[in-house]
C-alpha positions in Angstrom: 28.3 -2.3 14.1 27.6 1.0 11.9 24.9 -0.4 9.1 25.4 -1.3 5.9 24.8 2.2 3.3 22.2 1.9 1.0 23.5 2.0 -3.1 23.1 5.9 -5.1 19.8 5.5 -6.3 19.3 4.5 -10.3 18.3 7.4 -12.5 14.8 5.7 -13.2 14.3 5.8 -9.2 15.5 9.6 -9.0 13.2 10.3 -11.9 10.4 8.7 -9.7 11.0 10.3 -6.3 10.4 13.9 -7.8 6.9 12.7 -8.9 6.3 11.8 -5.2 3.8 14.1 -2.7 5.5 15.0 -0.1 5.4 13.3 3.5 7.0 13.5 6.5 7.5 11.5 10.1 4.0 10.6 11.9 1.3 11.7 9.5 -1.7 11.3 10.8 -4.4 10.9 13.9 -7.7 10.2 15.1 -10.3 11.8 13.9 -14.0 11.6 14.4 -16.3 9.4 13.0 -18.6 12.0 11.2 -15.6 12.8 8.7 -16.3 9.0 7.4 -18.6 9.6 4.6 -16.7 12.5 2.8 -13.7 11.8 0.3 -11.0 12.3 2.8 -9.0 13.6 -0.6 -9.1 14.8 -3.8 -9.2 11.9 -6.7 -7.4 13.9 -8.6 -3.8 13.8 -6.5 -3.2 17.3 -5.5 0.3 18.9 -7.0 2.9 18.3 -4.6 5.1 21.0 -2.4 8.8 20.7 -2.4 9.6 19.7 0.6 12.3 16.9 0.7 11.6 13.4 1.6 13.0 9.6 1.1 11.4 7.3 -1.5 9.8 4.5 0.6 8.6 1.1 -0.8 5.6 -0.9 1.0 5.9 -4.5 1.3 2.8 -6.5 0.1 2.3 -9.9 -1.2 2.5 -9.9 -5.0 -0.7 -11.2 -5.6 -2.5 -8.3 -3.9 0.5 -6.2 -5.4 -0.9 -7.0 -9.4 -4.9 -6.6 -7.9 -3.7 -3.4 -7.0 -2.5 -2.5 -10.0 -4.9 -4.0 -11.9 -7.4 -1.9 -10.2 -9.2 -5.1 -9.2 -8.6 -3.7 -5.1 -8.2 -0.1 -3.8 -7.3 -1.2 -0.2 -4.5 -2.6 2.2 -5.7 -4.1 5.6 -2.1 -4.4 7.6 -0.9 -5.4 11.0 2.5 -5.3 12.6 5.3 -7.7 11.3 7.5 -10.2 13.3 9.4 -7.5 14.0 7.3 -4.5 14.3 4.8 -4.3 17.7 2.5 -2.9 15.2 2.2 -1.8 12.0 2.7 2.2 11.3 1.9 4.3 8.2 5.5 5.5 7.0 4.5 7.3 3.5 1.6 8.7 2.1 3.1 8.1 -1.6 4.9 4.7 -2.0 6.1 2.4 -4.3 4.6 -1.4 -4.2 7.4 -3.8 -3.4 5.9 -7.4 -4.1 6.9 -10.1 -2.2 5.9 -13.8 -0.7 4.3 -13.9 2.4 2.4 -17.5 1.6 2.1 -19.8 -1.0 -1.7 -20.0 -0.6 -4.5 -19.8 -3.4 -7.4 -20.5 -0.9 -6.0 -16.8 0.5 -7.7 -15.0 -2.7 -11.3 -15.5 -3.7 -11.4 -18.4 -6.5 -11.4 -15.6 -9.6 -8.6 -14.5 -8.2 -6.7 -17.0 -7.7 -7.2 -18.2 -11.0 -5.7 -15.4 -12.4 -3.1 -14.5 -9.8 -1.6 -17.8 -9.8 2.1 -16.6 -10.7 1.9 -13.9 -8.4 1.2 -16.6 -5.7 4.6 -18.1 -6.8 6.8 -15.4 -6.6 9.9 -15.3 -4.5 11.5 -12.5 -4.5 14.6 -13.9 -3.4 14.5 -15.8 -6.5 14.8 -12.9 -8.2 18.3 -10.8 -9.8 16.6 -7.7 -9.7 13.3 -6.2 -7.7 11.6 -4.8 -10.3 9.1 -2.3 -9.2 6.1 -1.5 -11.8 3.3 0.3 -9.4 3.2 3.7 -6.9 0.6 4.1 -4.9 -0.7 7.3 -3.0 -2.7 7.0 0.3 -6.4 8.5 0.3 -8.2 7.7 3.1 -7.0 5.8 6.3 -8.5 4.1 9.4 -8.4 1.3 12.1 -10.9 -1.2 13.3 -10.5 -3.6 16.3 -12.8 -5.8 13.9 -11.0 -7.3 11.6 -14.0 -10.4 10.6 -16.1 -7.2 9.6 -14.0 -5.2 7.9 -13.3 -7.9 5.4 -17.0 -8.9 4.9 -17.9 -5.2 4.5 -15.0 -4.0 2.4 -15.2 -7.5 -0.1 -16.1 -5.5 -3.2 -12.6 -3.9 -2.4 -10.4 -6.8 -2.5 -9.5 -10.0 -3.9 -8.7 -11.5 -0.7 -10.7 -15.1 0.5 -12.0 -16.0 3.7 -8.8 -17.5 4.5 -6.7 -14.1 4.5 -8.3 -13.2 7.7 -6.8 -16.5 9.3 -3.4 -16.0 8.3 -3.1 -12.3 8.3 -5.1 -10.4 10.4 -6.2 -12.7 13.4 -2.8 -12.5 15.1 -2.2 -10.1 17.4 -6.2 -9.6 18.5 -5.8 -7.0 20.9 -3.9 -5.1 17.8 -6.3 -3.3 15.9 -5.9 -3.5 11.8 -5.0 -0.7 9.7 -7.1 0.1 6.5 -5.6 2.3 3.3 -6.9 3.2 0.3 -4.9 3.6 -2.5 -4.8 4.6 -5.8 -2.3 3.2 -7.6 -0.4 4.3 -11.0 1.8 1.7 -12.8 4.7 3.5 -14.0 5.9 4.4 -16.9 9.3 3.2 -16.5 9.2 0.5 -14.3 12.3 0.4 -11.6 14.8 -2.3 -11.0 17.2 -2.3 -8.1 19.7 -5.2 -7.6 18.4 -7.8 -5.0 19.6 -7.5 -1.3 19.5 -9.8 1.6 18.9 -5.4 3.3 15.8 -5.8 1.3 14.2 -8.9 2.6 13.9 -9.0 6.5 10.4 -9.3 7.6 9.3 -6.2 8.4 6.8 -3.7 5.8 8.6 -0.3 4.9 12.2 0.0 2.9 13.8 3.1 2.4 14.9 3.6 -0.9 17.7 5.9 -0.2 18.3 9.6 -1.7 16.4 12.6 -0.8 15.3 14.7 -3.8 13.4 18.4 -4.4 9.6 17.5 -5.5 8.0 19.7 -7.6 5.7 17.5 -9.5 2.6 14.9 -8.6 2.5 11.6 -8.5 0.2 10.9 -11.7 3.0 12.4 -13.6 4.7 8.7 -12.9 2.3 6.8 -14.1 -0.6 5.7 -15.4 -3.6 5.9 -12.5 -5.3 2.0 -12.6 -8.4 3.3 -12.5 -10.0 6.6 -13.6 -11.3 9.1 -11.7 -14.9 8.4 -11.9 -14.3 4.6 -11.4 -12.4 5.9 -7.9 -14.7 8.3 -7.2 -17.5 5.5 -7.0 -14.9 2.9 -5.0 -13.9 5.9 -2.1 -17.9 6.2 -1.6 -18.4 2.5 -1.2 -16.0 2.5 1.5 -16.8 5.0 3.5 -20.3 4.0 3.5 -19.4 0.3 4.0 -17.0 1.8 7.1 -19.5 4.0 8.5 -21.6 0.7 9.7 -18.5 -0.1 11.9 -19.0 0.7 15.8 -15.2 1.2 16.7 -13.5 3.1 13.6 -11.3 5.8 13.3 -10.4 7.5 10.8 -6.5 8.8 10.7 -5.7 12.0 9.5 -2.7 12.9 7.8 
């Protein structure tokens, strides 16, 4: 059965893809562990070329969704879905599409939690429209077959409680985990689509539709969640906080 097409893109989201770096098909690979404790990018984001790409959108729970644009986190830690063996970098510029993966507070730390409560609420099939309000740009990625570490050494990063580890990134152990860090921009114009059952399937990358020229760079979206300095500091923690890992590798795109 030939699949369902995906609707013309809104203005607002066509306005959005030509602010997007450009990415295409398998970005990165290994790369030694040396490279660890330099910036693997700019802060800045770097212009973009013109090359022509689809708008993707990352599905994360909306709690970590609002820390990230909060600038209260600057990293993802991801494994494969039910329906993805494991979990593959798609994008290096996305947009956040929030969603409920539990219903948890003990997953957050307690501050968090606190003020995250509505975000631990949401259900996005609840909802007429998916609203999208944050991009993010990859800077630096790696994997680690330890995930127990990686949380511990990265918790200035995140909002995430012991608990998260249980639930998300204990299954599958001989998978290793993925690290990003991002830095996110909230948009100027936020985008809303209307809701799909296409949208919601378990599995972590949507296609937006619509390829587009892209002149332009992603802070020309939005508004970055942190500034530079305040990134500049957070890219240096985690490198340095990676570096005491045995087993990681840094991915290269």
């Amino acid at each position: 059965m030939a699949s369902k097409p995906l609707p013309t893109p809104p203005p607002a989201l066509i306005r959005l893809q030509r602010a997007f770096p450009s990415c295409r098909g398998a970005w990165y690979r290994p790369r030694q562990r040396p490279s660890l404790l330099a910036a693997s990018r700019s802060t800045t984001v770097a212009a973009a070329s013109s090359a022509e790409v689809p708008s993707k959108a990352l599905k994360e729970w909306a709690p970590t969704c609002a820390a990230i644009a909060d600038g209260e986190q600057t990293i993802l830690l991801r494994k494969g879905g039910i329906k993805e063996p494991m979990f593959k970098p798609e994008a290096r510029d996305f947009l956040l599409f929030k969603t409920s993966f539990h219903t948890e507070a003990e997953l957050l730390k307690p501050a968090a939690a606190r003020r995250y409560a509505a975000e631990v609420q949401f259900d996005p099939r609840a909802q007429p429209q998916l609203v999208f309000e944050t991009a993010a740009t990859v800077t630096g990625a790696w994997t680690s077959a330890d995930p127990d570490h990686v949380l511990q050494l990265l918790n200035e990063l995140h909002v995430w409680g012991p608990g998260f580890l249980e639930k998300r990134l204990r299954w599958r152990q001989k998978q290793p985990v993925t690290i990003l860090e991002l830095r996110a921009y909230r948009l100027h114009t936020p985008i809303a689509l209307p809701a799909q059952d296409d949208y919601l399937g378990c599995f972590s990358w949507l296609d937006l539709g619509g390829c587009q020229q892209l002149p332009e760079h992603l802070a020309a979206a939005g508004v970055p969640a942190l500034s530079d300095a305040v990134f500049e500091a957070k890219q240096q923690l985690c490198r340095r906080q990676l570096a005491l890992l045995s087993d990681v590798q840094e991915l290269e795109f």
